[in-house]
N, C-alpha and C positions, 0 to 999 in steps of 0.2 A: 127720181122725179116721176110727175106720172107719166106714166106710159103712154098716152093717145096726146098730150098737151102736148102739141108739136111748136109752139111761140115757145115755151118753156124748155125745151131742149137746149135753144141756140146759145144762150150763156155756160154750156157748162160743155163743150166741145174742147177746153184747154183746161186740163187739169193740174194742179200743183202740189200733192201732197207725196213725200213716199210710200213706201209700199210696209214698210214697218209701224204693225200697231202700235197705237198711244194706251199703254197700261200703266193706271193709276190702283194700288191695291190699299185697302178696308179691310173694318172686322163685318161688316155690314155683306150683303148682296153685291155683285157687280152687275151694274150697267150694260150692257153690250148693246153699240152703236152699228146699228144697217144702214147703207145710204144708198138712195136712190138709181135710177140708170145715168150713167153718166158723172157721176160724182164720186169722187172721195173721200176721205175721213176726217178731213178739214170744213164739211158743209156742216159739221156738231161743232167745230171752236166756241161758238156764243151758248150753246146750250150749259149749265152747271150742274154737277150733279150733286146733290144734298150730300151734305154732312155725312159721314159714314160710310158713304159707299164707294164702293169701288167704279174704275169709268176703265175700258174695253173698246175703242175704235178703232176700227180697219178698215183697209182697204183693198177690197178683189181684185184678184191679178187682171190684169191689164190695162188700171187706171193708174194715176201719179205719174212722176218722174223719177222712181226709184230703182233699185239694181232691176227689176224684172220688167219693166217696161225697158228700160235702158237699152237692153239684149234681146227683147222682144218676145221673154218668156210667158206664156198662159200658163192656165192649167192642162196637165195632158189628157182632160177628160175634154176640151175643148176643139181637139182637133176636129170631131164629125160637127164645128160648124154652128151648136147651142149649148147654152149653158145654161140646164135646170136647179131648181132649188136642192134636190138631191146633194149634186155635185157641191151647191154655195154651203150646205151644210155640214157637208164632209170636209171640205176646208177649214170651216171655222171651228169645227170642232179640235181639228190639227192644230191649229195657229192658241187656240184656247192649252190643248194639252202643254204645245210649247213653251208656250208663256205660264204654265202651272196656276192659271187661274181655276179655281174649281167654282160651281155653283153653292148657295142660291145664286140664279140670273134674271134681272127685270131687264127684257128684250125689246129696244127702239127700233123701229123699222120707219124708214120713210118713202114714202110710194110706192114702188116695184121691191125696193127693202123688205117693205110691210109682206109680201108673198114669202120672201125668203127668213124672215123671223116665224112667220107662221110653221113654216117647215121644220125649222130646228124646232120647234117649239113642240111641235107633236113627236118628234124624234125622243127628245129629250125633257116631258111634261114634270117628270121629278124632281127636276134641277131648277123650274123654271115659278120663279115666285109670280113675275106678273110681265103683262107687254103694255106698251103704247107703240099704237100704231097711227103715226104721223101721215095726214091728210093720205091715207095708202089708196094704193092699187090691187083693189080684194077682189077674190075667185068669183067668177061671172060677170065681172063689169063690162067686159066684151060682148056678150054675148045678150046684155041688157041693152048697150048702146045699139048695137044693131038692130036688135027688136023696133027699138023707138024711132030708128030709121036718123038717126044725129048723125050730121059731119064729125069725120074726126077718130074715126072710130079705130081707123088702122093710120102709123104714121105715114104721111106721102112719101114715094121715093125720092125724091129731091133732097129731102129731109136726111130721107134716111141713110145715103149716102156720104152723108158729111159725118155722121154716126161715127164714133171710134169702133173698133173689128168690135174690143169689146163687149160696146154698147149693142151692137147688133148681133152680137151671139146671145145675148142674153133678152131681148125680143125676141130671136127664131126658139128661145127653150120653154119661155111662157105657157105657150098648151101643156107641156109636158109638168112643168112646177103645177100648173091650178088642177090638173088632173089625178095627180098626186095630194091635194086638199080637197077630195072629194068625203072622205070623213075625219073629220077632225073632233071626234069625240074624248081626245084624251085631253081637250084642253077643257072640257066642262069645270075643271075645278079652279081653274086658273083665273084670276080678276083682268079684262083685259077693255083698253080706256083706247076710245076712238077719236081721234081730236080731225077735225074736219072743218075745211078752211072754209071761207061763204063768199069771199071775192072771187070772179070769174076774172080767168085770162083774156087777157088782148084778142079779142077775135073769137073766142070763146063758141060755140054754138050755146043758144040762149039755154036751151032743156036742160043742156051738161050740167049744171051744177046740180039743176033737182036729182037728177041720176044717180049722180054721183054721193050726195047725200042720201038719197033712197036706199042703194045699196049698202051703203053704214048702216042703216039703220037696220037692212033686214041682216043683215051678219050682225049684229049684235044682239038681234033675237032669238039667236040658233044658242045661246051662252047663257046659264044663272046670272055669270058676275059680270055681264061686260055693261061699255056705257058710250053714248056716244057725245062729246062735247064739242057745240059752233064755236070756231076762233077768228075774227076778225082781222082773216088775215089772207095772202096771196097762200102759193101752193107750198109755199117753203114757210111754213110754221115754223122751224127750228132755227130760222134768221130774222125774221119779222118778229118774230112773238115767242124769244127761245125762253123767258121765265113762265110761260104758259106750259110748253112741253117737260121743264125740270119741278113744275107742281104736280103733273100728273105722276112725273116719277117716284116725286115722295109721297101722295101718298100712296100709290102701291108699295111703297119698303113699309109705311106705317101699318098699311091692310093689311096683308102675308096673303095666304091662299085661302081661298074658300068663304074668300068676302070679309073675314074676320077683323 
């Protein structure tokens, strides 16, 4: 979810998915599903993924209800406290080998997702045919919010207290994940579709949406292939308007790379 939407948080404090990815396998690309802060791998149920391809959804230790919540296991890169994209991409690469998924991968990321698809994606630019990045949470948005002097711009502690540990180690890793996206030139080849919602949240500061669309707009300039598309829609594109996010998927399988 995004990051600073603090009205947006309060529904997804009780989560209900296990901790075992959903692998669907294809002759096609696989899908691989990022969900947001706070969510699971059940916030994609309504999205479909085209014909062909393969579909990849997990969920990062310390959400669901599954053996490792159960027990109360993290990652042991978790214990100093944050959890940056580094660390979300070295897991998913694991969870990927185990499950013997190989690439092509067309990478979903939603909100704070969107940071940590980014990551693998520069990691692993060969494997990687395209991304959509849902209504995301992209490098500098913080540091644009504060500029323009917006409420909202850090989650309040009241907030962020009800936070699962999770949720909150994965805001204190933030600096560290955008810091680490300071060049992402290895994604120049890759086709990448920005889908960005236009309804403001409940309480919204009014500027946030322009911001927040502004900042799509300039990261998709920094890219040959990328695009940025309005969806008439709240923050969770992929429940309100999930045949919107499974069009942008097909056509990146139909694209390939390099715009083609």
């Amino acid at each position: 979810m995004t990051l600073f939407r603090c009205l947006a948080l309060l529904p997804l404090l009780a989560a209900c998915a296990t901790s075992a990815p959903e692998v669907t396998r294809a002759d096609g690309p696989t899908v691989i599903f990022e969900a947001g802060l706070g969510d699971d791998a059940s916030v994609w149920n309504s999205v479909a993924v085209p014909s062909g391809l393969g579909r990849f959804a997990w969920t990062r230790a310390g959400y669901g209800l599954g053996a490792e919540l159960a027990v109360g296991q993290f990652w042991p890169e978790d214990a100093d406290g944050r959890r940056n994209g580094a660390e979300v991409s070295t897991h998913l690469q694991a969870e990927l080998n185990a499950n013997r998924v190989e690439g092509p991968y067309i990478l979903v990321g939603h909100s704070i997702g969107g940071l940590y698809v980014l990551d693998f994606a520069r990691r692993h630019a060969n494997q990687v045919q395209g991304i959509v990045l849902v209504d995301p949470r992209l490098p500098g948005f913080t540091a644009r919010c504060t500029e323009l002097a917006l409420s909202g711009c850090e989650v309040p502690k009241l907030l962020r207290m009800a936070l699962s540990e999770a949720a909150r180690i994965e805001l204190d890793g933030v600096p560290e994940t955008e810091a680490a996206l300071a060049d992402l030139s290895a994604l120049s080849a890759i086709p990448i579709t920005i889908l960005v919602s236009t309804k403001p949240s409940i309480g919204e500061d009014p500027g946030w949406r322009t911001a927040w669309a502004q900042q799509a707009a300039d990261f998709a300039a920094r890219f040959p292939h990328a695009r940025v598309i309005p969806v008439q829609s709240g923050h969770y594109i992929q429940t309100t308007a999930p045949q919107t996010v499974s069009e942008a998927i097909s056509a990146l399988a139909s694209q390939g790379r390099n715009g083609a």
